[in-house]
N, C-alpha and C positions, 0 to 999 in steps of 0.2 A: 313141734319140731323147731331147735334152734333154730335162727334168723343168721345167716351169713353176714359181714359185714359192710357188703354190698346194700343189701339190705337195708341192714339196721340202716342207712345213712342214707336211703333214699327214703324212707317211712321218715326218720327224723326230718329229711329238707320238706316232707309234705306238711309235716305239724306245722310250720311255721307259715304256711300258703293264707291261710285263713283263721280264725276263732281266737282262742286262749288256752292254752295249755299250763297246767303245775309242770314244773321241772326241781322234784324234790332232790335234797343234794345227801346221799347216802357218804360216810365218811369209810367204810368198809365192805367188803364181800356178804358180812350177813346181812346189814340193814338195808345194802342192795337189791339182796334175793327177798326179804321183807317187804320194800316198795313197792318188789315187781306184785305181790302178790295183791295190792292196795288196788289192781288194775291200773297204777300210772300207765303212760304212753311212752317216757322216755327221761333217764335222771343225770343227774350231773355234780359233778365230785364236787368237792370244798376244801379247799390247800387247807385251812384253819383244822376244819374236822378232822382231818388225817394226820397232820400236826400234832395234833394235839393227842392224838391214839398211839403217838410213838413218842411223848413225853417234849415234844419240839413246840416253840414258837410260830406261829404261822409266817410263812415265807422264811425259814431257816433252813429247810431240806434240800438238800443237794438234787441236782436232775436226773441224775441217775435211779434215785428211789421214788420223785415221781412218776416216772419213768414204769416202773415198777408196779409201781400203784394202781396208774392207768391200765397195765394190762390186766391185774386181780381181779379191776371192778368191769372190763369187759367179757372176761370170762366168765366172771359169777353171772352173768345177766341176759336174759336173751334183749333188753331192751338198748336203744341209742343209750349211747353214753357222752357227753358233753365236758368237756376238761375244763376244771380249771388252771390253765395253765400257766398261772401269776402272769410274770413281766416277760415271759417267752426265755428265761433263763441264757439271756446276751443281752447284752446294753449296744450294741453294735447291730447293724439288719443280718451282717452275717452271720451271727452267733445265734441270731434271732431263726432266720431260717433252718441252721444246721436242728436246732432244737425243737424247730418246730416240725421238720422231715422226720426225727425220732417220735417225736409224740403222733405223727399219722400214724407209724407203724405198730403201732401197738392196737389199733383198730377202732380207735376214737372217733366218732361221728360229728362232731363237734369241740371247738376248742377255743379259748379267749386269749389275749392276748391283752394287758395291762399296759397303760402308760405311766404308771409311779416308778420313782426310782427308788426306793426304799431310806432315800436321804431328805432328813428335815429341814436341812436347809434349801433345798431343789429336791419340794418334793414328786414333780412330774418331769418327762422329759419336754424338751423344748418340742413344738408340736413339728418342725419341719424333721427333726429327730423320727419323732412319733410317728410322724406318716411313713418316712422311709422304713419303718422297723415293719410297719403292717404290711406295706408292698412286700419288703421281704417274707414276712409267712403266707399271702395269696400264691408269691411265686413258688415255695416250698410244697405247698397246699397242689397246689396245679400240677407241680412237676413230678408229683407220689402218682398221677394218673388215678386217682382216689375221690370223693364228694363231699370231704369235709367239710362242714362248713362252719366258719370261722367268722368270731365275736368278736368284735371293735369294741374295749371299753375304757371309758374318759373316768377317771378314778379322783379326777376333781371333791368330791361330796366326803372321802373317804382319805382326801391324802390331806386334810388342810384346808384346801382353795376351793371352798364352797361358791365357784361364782358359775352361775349355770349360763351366762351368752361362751365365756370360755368354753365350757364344757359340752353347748352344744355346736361351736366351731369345732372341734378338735371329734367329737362323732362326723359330722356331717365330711371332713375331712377323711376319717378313717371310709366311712361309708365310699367315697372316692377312692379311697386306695385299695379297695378290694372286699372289705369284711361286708358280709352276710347280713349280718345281727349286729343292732347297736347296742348299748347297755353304760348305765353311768350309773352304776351302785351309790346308793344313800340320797338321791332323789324321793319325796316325799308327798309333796302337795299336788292336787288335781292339776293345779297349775301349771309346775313344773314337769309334770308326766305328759299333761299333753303338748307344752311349748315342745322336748323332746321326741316326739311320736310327729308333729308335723314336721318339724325339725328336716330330719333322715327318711320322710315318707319318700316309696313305698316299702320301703324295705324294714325287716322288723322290730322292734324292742323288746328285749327283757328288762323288767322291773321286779328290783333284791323288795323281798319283803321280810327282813330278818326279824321282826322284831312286833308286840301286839299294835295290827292296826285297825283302823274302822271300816276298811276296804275289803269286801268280797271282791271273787274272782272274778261276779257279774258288771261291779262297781270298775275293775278293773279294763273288763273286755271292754266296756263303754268307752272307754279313754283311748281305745285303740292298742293298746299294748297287747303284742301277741302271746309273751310267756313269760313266765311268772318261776322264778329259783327263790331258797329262802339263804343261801349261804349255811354258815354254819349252825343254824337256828339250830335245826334237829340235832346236832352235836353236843349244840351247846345245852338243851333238854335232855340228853340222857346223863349229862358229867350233871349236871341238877340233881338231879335225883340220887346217882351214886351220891355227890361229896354230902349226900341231906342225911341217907343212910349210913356211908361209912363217920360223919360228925357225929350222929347217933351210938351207934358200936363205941366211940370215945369215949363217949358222954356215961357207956355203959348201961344202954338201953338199945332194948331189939326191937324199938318199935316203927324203924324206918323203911320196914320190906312192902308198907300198904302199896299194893299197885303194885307189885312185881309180874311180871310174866311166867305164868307155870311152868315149869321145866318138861312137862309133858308135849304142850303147845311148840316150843322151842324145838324141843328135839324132832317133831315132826315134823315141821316148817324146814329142816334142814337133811331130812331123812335119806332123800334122794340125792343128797348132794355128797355124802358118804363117799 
């Protein structure tokens, strides 16, 4: 029986109580309904993935179509859904909040909140910016009368400014200003995951594992990290394989469908969703 979204968003704030959970990031309705069937517990969008499935650069789409987006992927899904919801789409807390009140509404059990400005010359916001931008979506958050629970992430690793005492000021900060979950995408070394994790203890971290690395999920729970998203990994795994295939069709050979999904399998996987 479908999960209400009451629900879904007290099962999601339970995942994060204790262990290690995958939080795969499905970029669409199908590969959503796909996950679910993997037995995940709970998955989380990818601005890049979805991006890139309507021909866009990641962080180009208007808020309105994420907006959008977010609701597709909580309807296709009976599980938590986890936003990513870039820089909170306001450079301002107020703009920050109005947007972040839209994005509860769509019945999102989780959602992040970025500190990049999207500009290379300042590529982060100044952190007392920063914090006030977080306060404003806890109060957004709070004032839906909702459980969402919302991701503080230091984008340090990913905008430029690899310097991680920054990066884990500027969590431990957010962690004060209201958010849930911490999270600094492009964090890598044992080192560095657990300077982070003591960091903002008790409260939890997500660790991006977008890319091959020597770390199990065992490897990982040891380190204290509670959950584990890959970003656009799997996204960026399926455009592999199409551009290998459709280079192939160029090139004037049909030899690039090895490994395709049977159209049998597919259509039944979707059959109920007719």
């Amino acid at each position: 029986m479908p999960r209400t979204i009451a629900e879904k968003r007290a099962a999601f704030r339970a995942l994060h109580a204790s262990g290690c959970f995958v939080l795969p990031n499905p970029w669409d309705a199908g590969s959503a309904r796909y996950l679910q069937t993997l037995g995940f517990k709970a998955l989380a969008t990818t601005s890049s993935g979805f991006a890139w499935s309507v021909a866009h650069a990641d962080n180009t789409l208007p808020r309105e179509a994420i907006l959008a987006h977010l609701r597709a992927l909580v309807e296709a899904t009976d599980l938590p859904v986890n936003a990513d919801f870039e820089s909170g789409f306001g450079d301002d807390p107020d703009g920050v909040a109005e947007s972040v009140g839209l994005a509860v509404g769509t019945g999102v059990a989780g959602l992040s909140i970025e500190d990049s400005t999207g500009n290379a010359a300042a590529p982060l916001f100044p952190i007392e910016l920063a914090v006030e931008r977080m306060k404003a979506a806890r109060r957004a958050i709070d004032a839906s009368g909702g459980d969402t629970l919302l991701v503080g992430r230091a984008e340090n690793f990913v905008a430029g400014v690899p310097v991680l005492d920054d990066a884990i000021a500027r969590l431990k900060a957010y962690a004060a200003a209201g958010a849930d979950c911490l999270y600094a995408p492009g964090i890598q070394t044992r080192e560095q995951i657990e300077a982070v994790v003591a960091a903002v203890a008790p409260k939890p971290v997500n660790l991006l594992i977008g890319s091959t690395s020597t770390l199990t999920l065992q490897d990982v729970a040891a380190l204290g990290v509670r959950r584990i998203s890959v970003g656009g990994a799997l996204a960026r795994t399926a455009w592999g394989g199409f551009m290998h295939a459709a280079q192939a069709l160029a090139d004037g050979r049909f030899d690039g469908f090895t490994g395709a999904a049977p159209g049998s399998q597919l259509n039944e996987l979707f059959r109920d969703h007719a």
